[in-house]
BAKE-300398 format. One record per residue (C-alpha): chain; x, y, z. Coordinates in steps of 0.02 Angstrom, whole numbers, plus 32768, in hexadecimal, padded with zeros to 4 digits. Layout:
! BAKE-300398
   kette     px     py     pz
       A      X      Y      Z
...
This chain:
! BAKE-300398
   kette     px     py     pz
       A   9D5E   DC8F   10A8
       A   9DDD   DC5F   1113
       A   9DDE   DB9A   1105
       A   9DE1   DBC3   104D
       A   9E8E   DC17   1057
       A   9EC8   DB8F   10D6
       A   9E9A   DAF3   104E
       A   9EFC   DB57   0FC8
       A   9F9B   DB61   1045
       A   9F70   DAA8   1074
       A   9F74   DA90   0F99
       A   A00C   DAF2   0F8D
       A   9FD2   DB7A   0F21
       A   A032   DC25   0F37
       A   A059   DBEF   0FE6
       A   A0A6   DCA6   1016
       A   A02A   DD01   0FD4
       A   9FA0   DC97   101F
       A   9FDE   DC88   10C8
       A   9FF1   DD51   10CD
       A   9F33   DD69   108E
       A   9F0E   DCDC   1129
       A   9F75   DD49   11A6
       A   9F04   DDE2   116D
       A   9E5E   DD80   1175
       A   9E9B   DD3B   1243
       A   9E8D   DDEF   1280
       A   9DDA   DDDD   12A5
       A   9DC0   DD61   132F
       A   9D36   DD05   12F5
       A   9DB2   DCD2   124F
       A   9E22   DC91   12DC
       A   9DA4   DC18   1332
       A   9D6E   DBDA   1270
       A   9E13   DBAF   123B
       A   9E2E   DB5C   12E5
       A   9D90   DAF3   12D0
       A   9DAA   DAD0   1223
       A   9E5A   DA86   125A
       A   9E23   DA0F   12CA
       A   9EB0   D9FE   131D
       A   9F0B   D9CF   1297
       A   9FA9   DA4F   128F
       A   A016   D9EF   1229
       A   A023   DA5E   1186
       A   A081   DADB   1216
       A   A10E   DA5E   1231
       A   A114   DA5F   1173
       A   A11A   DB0F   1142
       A   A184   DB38   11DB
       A   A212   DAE3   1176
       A   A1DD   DB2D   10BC
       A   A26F   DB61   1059
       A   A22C   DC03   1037
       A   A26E   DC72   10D7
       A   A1B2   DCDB   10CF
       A   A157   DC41   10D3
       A   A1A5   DC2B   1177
       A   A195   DCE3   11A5
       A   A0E3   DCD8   118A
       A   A0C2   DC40   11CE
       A   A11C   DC5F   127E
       A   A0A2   DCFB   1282
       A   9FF4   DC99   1263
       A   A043   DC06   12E6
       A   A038   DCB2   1363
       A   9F89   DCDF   131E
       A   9F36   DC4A   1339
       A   9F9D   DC2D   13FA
       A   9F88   DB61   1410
       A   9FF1   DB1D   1483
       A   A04A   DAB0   1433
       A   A08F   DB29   13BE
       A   A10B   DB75   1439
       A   A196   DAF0   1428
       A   A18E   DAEE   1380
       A   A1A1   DBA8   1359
       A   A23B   DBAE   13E2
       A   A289   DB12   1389
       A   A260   DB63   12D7
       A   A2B3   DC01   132F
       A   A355   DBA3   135F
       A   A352   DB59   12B5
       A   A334   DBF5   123A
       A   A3C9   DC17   11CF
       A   A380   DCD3   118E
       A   A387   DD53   1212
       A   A307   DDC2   11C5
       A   A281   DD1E   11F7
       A   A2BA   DD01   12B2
       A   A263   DD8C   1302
       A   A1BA   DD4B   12AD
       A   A1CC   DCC8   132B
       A   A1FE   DD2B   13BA
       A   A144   DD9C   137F
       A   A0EF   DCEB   1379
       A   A125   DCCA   143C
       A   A0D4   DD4C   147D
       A   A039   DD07   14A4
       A   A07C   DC56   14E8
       A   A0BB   DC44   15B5
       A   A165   DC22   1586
       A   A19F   DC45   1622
       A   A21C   DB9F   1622
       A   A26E   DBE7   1589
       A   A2BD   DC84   15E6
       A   A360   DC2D   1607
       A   A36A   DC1F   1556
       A   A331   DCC4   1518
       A   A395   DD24   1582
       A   A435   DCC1   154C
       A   A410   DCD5   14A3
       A   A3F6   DD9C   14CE
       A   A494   DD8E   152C
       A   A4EE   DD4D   148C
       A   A4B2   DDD4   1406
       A   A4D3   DE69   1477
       A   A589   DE2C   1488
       A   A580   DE0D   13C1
       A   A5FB   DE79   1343
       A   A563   DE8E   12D5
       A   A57C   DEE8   1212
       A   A530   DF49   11C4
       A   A4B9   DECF   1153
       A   A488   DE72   11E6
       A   A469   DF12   1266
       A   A3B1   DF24   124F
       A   A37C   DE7E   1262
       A   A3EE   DE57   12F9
       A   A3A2   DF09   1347
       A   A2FB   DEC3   132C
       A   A30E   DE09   136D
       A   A36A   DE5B   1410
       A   A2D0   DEC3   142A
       A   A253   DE3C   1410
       A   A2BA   DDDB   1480
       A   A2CB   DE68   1514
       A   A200   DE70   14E5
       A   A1ED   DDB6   1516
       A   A251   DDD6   15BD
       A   A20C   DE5C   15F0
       A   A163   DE2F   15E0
       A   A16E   DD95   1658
       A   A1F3   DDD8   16CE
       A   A1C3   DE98   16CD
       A   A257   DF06   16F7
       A   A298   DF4E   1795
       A   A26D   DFFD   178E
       A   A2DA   E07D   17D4
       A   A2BE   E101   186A
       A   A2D0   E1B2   1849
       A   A352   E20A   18C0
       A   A383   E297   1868
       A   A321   E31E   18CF
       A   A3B6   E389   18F1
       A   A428   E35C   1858
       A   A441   E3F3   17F6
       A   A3DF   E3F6   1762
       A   A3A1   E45E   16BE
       A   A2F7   E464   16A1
       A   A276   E480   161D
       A   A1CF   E49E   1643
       A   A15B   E498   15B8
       A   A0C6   E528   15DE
       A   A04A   E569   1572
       A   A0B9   E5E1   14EA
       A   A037   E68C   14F3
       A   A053   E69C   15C2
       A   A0E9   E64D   1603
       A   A0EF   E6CE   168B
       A   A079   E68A   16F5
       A   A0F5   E5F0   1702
       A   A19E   E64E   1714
       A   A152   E6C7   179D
       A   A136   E632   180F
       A   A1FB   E602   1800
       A   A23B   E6A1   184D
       A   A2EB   E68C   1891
       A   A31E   E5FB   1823
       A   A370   E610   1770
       A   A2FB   E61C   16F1
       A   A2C7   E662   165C
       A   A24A   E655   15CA
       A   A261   E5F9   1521
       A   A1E5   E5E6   1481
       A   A19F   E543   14E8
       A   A19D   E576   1598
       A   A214   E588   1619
       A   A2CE   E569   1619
       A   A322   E55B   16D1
       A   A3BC   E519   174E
       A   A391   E4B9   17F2
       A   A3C6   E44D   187B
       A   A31A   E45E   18DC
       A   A2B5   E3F3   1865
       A   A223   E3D4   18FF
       A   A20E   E49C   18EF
       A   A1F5   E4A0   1830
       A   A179   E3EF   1824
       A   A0DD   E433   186B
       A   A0B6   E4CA   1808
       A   A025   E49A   17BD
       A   A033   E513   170F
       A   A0AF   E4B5   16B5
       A   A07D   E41D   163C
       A   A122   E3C0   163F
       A   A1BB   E3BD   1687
       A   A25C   E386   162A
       A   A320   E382   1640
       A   A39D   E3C8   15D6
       A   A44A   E380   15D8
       A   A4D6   E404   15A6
       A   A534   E375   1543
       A   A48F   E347   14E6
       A   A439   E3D3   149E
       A   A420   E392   13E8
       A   A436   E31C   1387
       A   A439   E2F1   12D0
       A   A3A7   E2B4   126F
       A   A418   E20A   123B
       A   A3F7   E167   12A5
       A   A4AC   E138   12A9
       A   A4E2   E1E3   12DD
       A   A43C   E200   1351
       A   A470   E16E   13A2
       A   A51F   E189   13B7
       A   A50A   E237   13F8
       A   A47E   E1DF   147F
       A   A4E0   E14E   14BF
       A   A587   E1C2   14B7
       A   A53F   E237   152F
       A   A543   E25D   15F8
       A   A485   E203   15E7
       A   A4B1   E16D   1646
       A   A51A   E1CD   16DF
       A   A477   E24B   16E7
       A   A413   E1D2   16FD
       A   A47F   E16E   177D
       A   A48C   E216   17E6
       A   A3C1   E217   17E6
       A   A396   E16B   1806
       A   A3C1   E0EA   1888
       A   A3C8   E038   1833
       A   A41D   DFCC   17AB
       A   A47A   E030   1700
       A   A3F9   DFCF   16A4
       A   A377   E05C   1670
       A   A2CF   E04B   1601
       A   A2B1   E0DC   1575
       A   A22F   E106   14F2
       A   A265   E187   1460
       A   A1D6   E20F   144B
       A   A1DF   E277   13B1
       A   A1AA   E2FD   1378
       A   A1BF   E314   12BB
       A   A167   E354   1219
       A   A1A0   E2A8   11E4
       A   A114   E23B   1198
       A   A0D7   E1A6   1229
       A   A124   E11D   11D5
       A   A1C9   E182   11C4
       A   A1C6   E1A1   1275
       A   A195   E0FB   12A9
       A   A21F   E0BA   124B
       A   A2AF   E136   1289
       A   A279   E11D   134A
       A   A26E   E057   1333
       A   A327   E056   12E1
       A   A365   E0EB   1370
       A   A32D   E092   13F7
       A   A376   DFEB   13C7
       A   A418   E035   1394
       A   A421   E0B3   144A
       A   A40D   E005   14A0
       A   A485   DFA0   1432
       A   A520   E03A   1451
       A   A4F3   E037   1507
       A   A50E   DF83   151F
       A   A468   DF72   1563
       A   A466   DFE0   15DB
       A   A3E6   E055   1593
       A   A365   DFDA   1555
       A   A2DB   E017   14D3
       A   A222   DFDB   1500
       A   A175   DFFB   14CA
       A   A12A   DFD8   1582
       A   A16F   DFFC   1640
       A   A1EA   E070   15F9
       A   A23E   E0DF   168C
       A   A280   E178   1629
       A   A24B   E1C9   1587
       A   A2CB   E22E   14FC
       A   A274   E2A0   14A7
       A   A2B0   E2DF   13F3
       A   A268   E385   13BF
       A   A28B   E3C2   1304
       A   A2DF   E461   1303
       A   A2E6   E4DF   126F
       A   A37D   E49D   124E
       A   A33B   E3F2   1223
       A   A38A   E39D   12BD
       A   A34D   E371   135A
       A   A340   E3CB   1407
       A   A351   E33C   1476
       A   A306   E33B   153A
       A   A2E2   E2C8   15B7
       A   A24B   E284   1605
       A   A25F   E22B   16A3
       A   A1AB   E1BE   16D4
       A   A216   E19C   1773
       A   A1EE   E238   17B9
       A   A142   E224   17D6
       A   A0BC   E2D0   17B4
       A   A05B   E2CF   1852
       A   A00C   E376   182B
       A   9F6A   E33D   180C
       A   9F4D   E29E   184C
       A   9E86   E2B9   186F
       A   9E69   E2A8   17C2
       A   9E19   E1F8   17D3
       A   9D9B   E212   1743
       A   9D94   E274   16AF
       A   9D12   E26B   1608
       A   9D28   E2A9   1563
       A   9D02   E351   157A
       A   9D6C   E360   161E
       A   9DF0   E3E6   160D
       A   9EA8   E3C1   163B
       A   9ECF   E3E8   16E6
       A   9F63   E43E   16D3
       A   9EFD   E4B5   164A
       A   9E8F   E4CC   16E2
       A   9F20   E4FB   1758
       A   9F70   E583   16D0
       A   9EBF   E5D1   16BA
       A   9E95   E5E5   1762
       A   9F43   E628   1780
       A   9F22   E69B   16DA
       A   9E78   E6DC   172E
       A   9EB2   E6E7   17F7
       A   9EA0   E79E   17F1
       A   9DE0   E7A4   17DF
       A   9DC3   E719   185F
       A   9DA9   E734   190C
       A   9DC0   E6B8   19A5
       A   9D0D   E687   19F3
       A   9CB6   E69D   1957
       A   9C25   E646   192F
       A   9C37   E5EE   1880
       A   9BE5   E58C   17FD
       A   9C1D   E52D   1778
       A   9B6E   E515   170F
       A   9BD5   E48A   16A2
       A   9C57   E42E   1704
       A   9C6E   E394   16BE
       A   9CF2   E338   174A
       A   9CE8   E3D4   178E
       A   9DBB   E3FF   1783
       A   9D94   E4AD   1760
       A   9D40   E4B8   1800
       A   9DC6   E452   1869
       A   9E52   E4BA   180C
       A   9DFF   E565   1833
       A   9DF3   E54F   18DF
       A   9EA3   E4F1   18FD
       A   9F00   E5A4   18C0
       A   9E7D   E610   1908
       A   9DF2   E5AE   198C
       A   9D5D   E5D4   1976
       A   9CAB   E5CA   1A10
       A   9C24   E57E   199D
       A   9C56   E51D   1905
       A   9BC3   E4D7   1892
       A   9BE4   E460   17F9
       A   9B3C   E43B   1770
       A   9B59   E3C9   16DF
       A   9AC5   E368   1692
       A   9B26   E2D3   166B
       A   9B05   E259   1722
       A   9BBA   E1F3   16E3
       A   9C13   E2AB   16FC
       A   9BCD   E2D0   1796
       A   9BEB   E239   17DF
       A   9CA6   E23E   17A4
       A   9CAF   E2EC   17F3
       A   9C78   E2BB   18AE
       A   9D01   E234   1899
       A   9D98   E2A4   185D
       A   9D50   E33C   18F3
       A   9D4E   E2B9   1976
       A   9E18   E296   193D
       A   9E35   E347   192C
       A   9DDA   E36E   19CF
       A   9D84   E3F8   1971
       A   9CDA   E40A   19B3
       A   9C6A   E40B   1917
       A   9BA9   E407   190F
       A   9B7D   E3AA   1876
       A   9AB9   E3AF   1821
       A   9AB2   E34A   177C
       A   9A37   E3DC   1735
       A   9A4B   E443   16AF
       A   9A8D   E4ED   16C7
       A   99DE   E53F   1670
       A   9968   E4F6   16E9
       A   99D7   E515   179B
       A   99A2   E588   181F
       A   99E0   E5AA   18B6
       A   99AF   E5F0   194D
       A   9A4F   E67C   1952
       A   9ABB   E6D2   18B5
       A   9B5B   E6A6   18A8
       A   9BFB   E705   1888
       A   9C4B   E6C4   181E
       A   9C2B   E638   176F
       A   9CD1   E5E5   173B
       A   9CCF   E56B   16B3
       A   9CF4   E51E   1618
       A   9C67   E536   15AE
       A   9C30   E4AD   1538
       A   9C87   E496   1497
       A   9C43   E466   13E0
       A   9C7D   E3E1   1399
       A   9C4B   E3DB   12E4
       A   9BF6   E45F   1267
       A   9B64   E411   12AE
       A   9B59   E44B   1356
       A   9B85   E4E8   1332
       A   9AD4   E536   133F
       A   9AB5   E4C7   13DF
       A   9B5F   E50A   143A
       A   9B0F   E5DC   13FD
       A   9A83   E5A4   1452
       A   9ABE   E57A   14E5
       A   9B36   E5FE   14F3
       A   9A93   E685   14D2
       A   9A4A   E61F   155E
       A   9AD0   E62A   15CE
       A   9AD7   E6E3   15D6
       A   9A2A   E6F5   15E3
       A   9A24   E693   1674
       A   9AC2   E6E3   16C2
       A   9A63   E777   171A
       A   99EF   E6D4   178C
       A   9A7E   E6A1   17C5
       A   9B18   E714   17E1
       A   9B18   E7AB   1863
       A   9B2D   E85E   180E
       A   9BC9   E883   17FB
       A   9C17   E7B8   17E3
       A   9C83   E781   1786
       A   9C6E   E702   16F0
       A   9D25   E6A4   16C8
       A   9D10   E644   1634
       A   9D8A   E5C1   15CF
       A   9D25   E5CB   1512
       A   9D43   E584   146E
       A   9CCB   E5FC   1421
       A   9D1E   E6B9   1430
       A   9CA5   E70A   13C3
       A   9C06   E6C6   141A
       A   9C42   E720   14CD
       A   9C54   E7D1   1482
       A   9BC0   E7C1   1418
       A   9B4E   E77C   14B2
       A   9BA4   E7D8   1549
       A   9BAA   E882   14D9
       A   9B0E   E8AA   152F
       A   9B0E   E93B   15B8
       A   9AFA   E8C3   1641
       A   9B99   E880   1618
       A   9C56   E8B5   163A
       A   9CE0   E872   15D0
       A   9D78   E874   1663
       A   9DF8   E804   160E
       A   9E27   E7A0   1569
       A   9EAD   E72B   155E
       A   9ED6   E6B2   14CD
       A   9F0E   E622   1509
       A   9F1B   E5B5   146C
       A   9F20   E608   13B5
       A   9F11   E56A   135F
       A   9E87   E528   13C7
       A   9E25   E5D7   13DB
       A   9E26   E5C1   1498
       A   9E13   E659   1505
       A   9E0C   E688   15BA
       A   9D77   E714   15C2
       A   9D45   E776   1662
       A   9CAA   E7BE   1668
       A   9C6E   E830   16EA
       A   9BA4   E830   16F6
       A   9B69   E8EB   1732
């Protein structure tokens, strides 16, 4: 029990060890309120241990103080802070903070920040000065927030990635005719200085920068860093943005290295990209304005690109609501771009299982449909799905029914959807079943001579179930290996 630990640290038995088992036991909150009631208000075995030889006594300490959050524990963690000879301890302080207003101790913070980024720091002391100058741009930040910068950079010329799905990236580079591109392993590699013409196509999942100084790097901190803060980074991102030199940045990476490994190497990157830059490229866990992402290469180095959250994806901005099952939109957008040929403008379609209903929205954005009906059994979904039509001013008719029991007074010609996937062994005989179902009920509702587009999880139940002589197989495409996705287009004769 927790009082029981807290009398032994009161006794002085195996203070360190005891106050580390407490920290433990004051992650769940109702621990917190005992301890706090079995304290009385009586806090001064803090004021004690806050001054215990033993440097982790301290540590640990500073870190419960935070836990627990009384008031009247902020002035004595910043005094302790001021005090504490060991600079592994003086971030614990800066951690313990966080959950006090001590908004009158900016002044102080940000002098003390002022004073270690100016510092000639070795090499003993690096990591702990890194980490108590990114607790303490933490603290600041929090209260003050940051001035964010405005993207300019429309016409700046610029090299591009845009990340596509690997198996088609054609359908991307054939909407970029007349600009400079070409395919890579990823996507799609090209030159502009008409960035407004390249943002809206919908088929791409990201968009990054390349810099021609700052292709790779090396899988070393010191030298990852040094390459990073050495580069033209700074002066492109002062071409692109109107505002101070002061920018906010994440590291993203992408590694076969083990989570704690790459936790690790970011946290030490980022800290040591902000300490060569003088501050001017500030690493942050929240509000950050620009991302560098490390990808490891064959060579066991990084590909490095550039993120910018400045330059905001408008592309599908309807997408208000989503639930678990809702498929991507831009996955939507490249499917319906992979399936245009068999669609027809003024069709009458039906999604019998359209979740938000973004297949539906997407389908008719590249090629508009007359009649557009969305069933889903699930009431939250279709209520989502009025929302994000009414934003996409997609007009929708939405029945919370299920797909087996719908009739309808005309055929339609067309059924594009996403059918439902299993999730589990389990299901696996419920998701055949439904699929049998489906094409059963396929000839009450779709004209001779429709068209079924289907995004399916479950390859081997299509040609098995639409194998039948009612049934055309038009077109196949695999759209994810790994996942066993396919596009299938099915013509019903």
């Amino acid at each position: 029990m927790i009082r029981d630990t807290f009398d032994k640290i009161k006794q002085g038995q195996d203070v360190r060890q005891n106050l580390i088992k407490l920290k433990t036991e004051l992650k769940e909150e109702f621990q917190k309120a005992s301890l706090l009631y079995y304290l009385g208000g009586d806090y001064s075995i803090f004021d004690k241990l806050l001054t215990h030889e033993d440097a982790k006594v301290r540590k640990n300490t500073a870190l419960i103080m935070g836990e627990l959050e009384v008031p009247a524990f902020l002035d004595k963690l910043y005094h302790a802070y001021k005090m504490e000879s060991q600079l592994f301890v003086k971030s614990s302080y800066l951690t313990a903070m966080k959950g006090f207003d001590y908004t009158s101790l900016l002044p102080d913070l940000k002098e003390r920040l002022n004073k270690l980024n100016h510092m000639e720091i070795g090499e003993s002391n690096k990591k702990h000065i890194q980490e108590e100058i990114r607790n303490l741009s933490d603290l600041i930040i929090a209260k003050e927030g940051i001035t964010k910068h405005t993207f300019t950079g429309y016409d700046v010329p610029s090299k591009l990635v845009l990340l596509t799905n690997r198996n088609y990236k054609n359908i991307t580079l054939d909407q970029l005719k007349g600009t400079q591109a070409k395919e890579f392993n990823a996507g799609i590699i090209l030159k502009t200085n008409h960035l407004k013409e390249i943002l809206p196509i919908r088929t791409y999942s990201e968009l990054l920068f390349m810099l021609d100084d700052l292709k790779t790097c090396k899988m070393d901190v010191e030298e990852a860093a040094t390459d990073i803060a050495g580069s033209s980074l700074i002066e492109f991102l002062n071409k692109r943005h109107k505002g101070s030199e002061q920018y906010y940045f994440r590291i993203e990476l992408k590694s076969k290295l083990p989570l704690d490994k790459k936790s690790a190497f970011t946290k030490k990157l980022g800290n040591e990209i902000t300490r060569l830059t003088s501050q001017k490229l500030i690493n942050t866990t929240s509000n950050y304005e620009f991302e560098v992402r490390l990808i490891e290469n064959k060579e066991g180095n990084f590909n490095v690109l550039v993120k910018l959250f400045t330059l905001k994806d408008e592309r599908f901005l309807y997408r208000k609501n989503s639930i678990a099952a809702s498929i991507q939109p831009v996955n939507a957008a490249f499917l319906t771009a992979l399936a245009k040929d068999y669609m027809k403008e003024d069709a009458q379609v039906l999604d019998p299982f359209c979740g938000v209903g973004t297949m539906l929205i997407e389908r008719n954005y590249l090629v508009p449909a007359n009649t557009m009906y969305g069933l889903d059994i699930y009431e939250d979904a279709i209520f989502k799905g009025k929302e994000n039509a009414k934003e996409a001013h997609a007009i929708i008719h939405y029945i919370n029914r299920d797909f087996f029991d719908f009739k309808h007074e005309y055929l339609f010609d067309e059924i594009f959807t996403n059918m439902p996937r299993a999730i589990g062994h389990k299901e696996e005989d419920e998701i055949y079943r439904i699929y049998r179902r489906f094409f059963e009920k396929v000839p009450d509702n779709l004209k001779n001579g429709g068209i079924i587009i289907m995004y399916t999880h479950n390859r081997d139940y299509v040609k098995k179930l639409a194998g039948r002589s009612v049934y055309r197989m038009e077109a196949e495409y695999e759209i994810s290996k790994k996942e066993g996705a396919y596009l299938m287009i099915i013509r019903y004769i």
